[in-house]
Each structure stands twice: as C-alpha cells, then as structure tokens.
N, C-alpha and C positions, 0 to 999 in steps of 0.2 A: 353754749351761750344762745338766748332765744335772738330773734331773727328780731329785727325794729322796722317796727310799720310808719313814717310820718303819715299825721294824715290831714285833711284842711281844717282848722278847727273850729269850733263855734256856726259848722255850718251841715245842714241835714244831707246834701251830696255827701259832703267830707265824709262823714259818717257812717253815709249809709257805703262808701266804699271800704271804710274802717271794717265794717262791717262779714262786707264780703269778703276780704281776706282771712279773716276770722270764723267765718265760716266754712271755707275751703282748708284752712291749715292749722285749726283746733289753737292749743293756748299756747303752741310753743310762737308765740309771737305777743311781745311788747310794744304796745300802744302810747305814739305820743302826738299832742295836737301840734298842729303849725301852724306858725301865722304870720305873712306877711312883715317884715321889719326886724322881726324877729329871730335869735340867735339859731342856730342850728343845736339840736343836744350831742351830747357825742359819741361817736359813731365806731370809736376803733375795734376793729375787729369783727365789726355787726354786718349779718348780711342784710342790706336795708332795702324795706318798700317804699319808694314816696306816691303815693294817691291823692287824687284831686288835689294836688301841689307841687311846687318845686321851687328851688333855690336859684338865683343867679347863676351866671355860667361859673362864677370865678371861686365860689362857695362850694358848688360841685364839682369841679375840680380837686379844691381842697378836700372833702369831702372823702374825694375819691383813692386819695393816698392813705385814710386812716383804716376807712369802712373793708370788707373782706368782698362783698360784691355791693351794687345798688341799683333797681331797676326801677323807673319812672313812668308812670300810667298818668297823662296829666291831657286836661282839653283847654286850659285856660290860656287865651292868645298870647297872653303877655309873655309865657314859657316857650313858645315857638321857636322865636331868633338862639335861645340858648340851649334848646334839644336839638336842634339840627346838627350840630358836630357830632354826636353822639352817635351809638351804635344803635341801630334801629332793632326792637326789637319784635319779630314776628307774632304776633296774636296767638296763630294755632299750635305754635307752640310750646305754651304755658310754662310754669315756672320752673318745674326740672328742664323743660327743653331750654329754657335759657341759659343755665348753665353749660349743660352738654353741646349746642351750637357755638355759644358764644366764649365760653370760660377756654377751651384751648387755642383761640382765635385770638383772644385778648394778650392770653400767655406768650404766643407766636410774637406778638407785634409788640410786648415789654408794656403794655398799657395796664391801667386798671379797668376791672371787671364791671363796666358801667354801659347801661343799654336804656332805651327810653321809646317807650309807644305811646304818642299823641295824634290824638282826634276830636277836633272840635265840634261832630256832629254826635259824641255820644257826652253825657256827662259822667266826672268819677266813679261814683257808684255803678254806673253800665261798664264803663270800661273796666273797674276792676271785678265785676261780675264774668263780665266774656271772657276775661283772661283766665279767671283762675277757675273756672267750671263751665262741663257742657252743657248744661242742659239750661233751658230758657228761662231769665232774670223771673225773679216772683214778681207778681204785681206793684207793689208796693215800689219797688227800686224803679219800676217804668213810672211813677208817677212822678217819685224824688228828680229822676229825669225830666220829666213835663217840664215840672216848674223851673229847676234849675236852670234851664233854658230859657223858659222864660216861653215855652210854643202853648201848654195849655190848650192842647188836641187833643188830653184825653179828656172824658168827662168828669166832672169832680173833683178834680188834682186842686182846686185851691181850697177846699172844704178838707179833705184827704189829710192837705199837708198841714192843715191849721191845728187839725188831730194830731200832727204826728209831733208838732212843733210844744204839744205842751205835756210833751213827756219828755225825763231827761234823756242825755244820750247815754246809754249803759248796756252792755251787749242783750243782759237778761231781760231785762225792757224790750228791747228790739226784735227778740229773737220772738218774740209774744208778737210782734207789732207786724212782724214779715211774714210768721211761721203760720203764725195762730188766728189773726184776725183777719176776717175779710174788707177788702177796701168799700165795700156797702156798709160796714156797722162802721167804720173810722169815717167814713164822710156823713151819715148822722150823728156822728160826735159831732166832727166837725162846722155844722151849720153853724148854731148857734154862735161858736169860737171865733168864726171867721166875721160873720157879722159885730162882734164886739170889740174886734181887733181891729175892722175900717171904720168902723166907730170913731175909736180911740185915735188911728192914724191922721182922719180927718178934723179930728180936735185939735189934735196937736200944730199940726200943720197950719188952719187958723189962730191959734192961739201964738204960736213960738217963731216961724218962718220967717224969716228975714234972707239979708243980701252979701254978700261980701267977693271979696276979689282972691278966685284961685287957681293961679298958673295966669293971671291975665285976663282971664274969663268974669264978668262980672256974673254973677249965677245962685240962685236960692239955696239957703240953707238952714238946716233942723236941728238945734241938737236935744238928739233922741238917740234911747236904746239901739243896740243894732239889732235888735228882731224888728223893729220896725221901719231899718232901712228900705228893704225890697219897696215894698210897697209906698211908704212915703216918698223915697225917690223916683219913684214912676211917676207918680202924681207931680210931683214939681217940677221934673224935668219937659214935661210938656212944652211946647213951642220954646225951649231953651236949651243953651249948647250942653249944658246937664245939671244937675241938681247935687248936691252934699248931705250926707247925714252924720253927725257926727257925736263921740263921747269922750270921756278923760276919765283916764288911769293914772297909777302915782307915774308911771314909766312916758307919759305922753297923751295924746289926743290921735285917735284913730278916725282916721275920714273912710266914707264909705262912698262913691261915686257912682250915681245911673243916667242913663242917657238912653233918650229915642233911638230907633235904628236910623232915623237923621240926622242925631247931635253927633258930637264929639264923639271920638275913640277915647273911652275914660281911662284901657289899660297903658296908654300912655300919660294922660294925666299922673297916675298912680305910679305909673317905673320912674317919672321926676323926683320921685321923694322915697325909692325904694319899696315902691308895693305892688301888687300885678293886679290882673285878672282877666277881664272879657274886653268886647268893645263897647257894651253896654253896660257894665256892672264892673266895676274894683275897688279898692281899695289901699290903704297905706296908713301908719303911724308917724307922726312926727311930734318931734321932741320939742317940748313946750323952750325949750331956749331957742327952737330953729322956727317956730310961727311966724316972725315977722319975713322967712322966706316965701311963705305959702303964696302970696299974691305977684309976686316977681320971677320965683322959678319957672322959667318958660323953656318951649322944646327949643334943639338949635336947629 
C-alpha cells in the first residue's frame, strides 16, 4: 500500500512540501490536500506524512489507532499546543531513521507509531526539504519560504512567486519550475503578473471592503478569491486588530485572517471556529447555518 502524504492545500508552501516528499520518495506516495475544518481522509493502514499541516490533538489521536505510522513536519503556531504530547522527532534522522529510533520505542510503551518535528522559523516546504534530503533546498523552495513568512529578504520572492502562483500545482509542472528554471527567468515572468495582481487587489479592496464583527473584533472585510487573500489582507489590516477575506462553497464560507505583527494572534481567532495557522495569517470554514456565531464567539 503507498505511503499518504497530507499536505496544506490550495497553498504554494503546501505544495511546494508536497513536493519535496515526492521528490525524495518517487511515486510510491499518495497525495491528498488538507484544509483546515475539514474531514480527515482515511488513514487505515497508511503509513502517513502530514506537511505544512495538521489536525487537532483529539483527530490525531484518532488518527493514530487506524494509520500504521504518522509523522508530522508542521511550523504553523496554531499546531504547537497539540504536537507537544507527541514524540519528537529528530531532523538528522530522516525517514527510515524514524522508524528504526522511534518504531520499537513506541512498541515498548503499547503506543502508536506517531512522532512530530515543528519549527516556526522554517516554512513546510524547508522543513520537508531538510528532512527528507541532504543536500541544500533548490532556490526556488527558499523563496516559497521568503514569502510564506512573510520576511521577503530575498530579492524578488514577490515577482518569483506571482510566477509561480499562475501555474497549476502538478508534480510535472513543478518539477520544470524547481529543476529546470532559473529564479531570474520566473521573476521576469513575474513582473508584469505581480503588478496586475496589486492592481486588481487594490480595485477590489476600494470597490468591495466593508466592516463586520468577528470574534468581537469590529475589523475590515473582502469577499475575494483566496489567491488574493495575502496581500489584500495586509493592506486592510493596517492600523487594525486584523482584516478578513473571504468566499463560499456549497459546504460553507471560508475566512482567511491577516494581522500586523502588532494586531491580533489571528491563529486563535481561527482555532474559535476550528481553523489554525500563524499569528499573522490563518484561517477557518464555517458553516453557513453557524454565521450568526461569527461575531459572538470569543476566547475564554
């Protein structure tokens, strides 16, 4: 049975960690995206990766009785407080050494085969680069880094990823985009892309932005795609405790949450209503019969 990667979905880290396990461990690995709110697929028997994600403590848990092993590469705050029970698992080493340290350790102590490496100063795609290969992340994955963070140290990373953003996510696609192109011809793609895309962000946000009450918080909101959360929600959460962006699916309305490094922790915002992420960036779905909670649910 092939090995199940979750991985974060609808987003270029997610991906570009998707990525790197698939690079390291060829096809015998099944690919499925994850997303916040959402069910878990099923697990029995699978020996499972989660990258740039994870589930509640009480989901992995459950999780953990079905799956054969499951190891967790995740930097998103909001998964902190429910990796810390967990088995930590060593960096250097890698995937068979997790088994062979950890698999007769777990057997010893009648547990299941679950171990988890979080670091909030790398993003997915780094951490699941370091883990499963030695030699130094390709350019490209450092830049998905840049932005994902949100530091934009490197040069170009926002030209880079505007490039990378309007190709779909598909191994063959990518492996062109990591292997094959240089980040100097992806950020000349990119100029032009980027400038039409703040363009458009800046339309919209004039055009649609208004106000509404979430968690208590009275705070700007777009409803807009989420490729144009990042950036719209930069822009609006300025001088506010954070800003929203949001859309609807038959299944519910997805909020997307950004904040200054002075606003709000948005990944608690987001864990109110079952969704995680950063303290500046998360997310959550909520179910259109539960909207009239959104302005009331507050922390205790």
């Amino acid at each position: 049975m092939k090995k199940l990667c979750i991985y974060h979905g609808n987003c270029a880290d997610g991906f570009g960690a998707a990525w790197a396990v698939r690079h390291a461990l060829g096809d015998d690995v099944e690919f499925y995206a994850g997303h916040y709110g959402h069910e878990a697929p099923d697990v029995t028997g699978r020996d499972v990766i989660i990258v740039d994600f994870s589930y509640a403590l009480d989901v992995l848990y459950e999780l953990s009785f079905k799956a054969n092993s499951i190891i967790i590469l995740d930097h998103h705050k909001s998964a902190q407080q429910d990796l810390i029970g967990l088995e930590v698992v060593k960096e250097k080493l890698g995937y068979d050494g997790f088994f062979n340290e950890l698999g007769p350790f777990c057997v010893s102590q009648n547990k299941p085969l679950v171990g988890a490496l979080f670091d909030m100063e790398r993003s997915g795609a780094m951490l699941a680069w370091d883990f499963f290969h030695d030699e130094p992340a390709p350019a490209l994955i450092k830049h998905i880094q840049d932005r994902d963070l949100w530091r934009f140290e490197l040069p170009g990373t926002k030209e880079i990823q505007a490039a990378v953003f309007s190709y779909p996510y598909e191994f063959a696609i990518w492996d062109e985009l990591i292997l094959e192109r240089s980040t100097d011809s992806l950020y000349e793609e990119g100029v032009a892309l980027m400038r039409k895309h703040m363009k458009d962000v800046n339309e919209l946000i004039r055009s649609a932005a208004h106000r509404t009450v979430i968690a208590g918080y009275d705070v700007p909101v777009l409803n807009a795609p989420y490729f144009f959360s990042s950036e719209a929600g930069n822009i609006m959460s300025k001088d506010e405790p954070f800003a929203a962006c949001y859309y609807e699916t038959s299944k519910g309305r997805t909020y997307s949450l950004r904040s200054q490094v002075s606003g709000v922790d948005v990944s608690v915002i987001a864990g109110l209503f079952g969704g995680g992420g950063h303290k500046n960036a998360a997310g959550f779905r909520i179910a259109f019969d539960d909207l009239n909670k959104l302005p009331l649910k507050q922390q205790n």
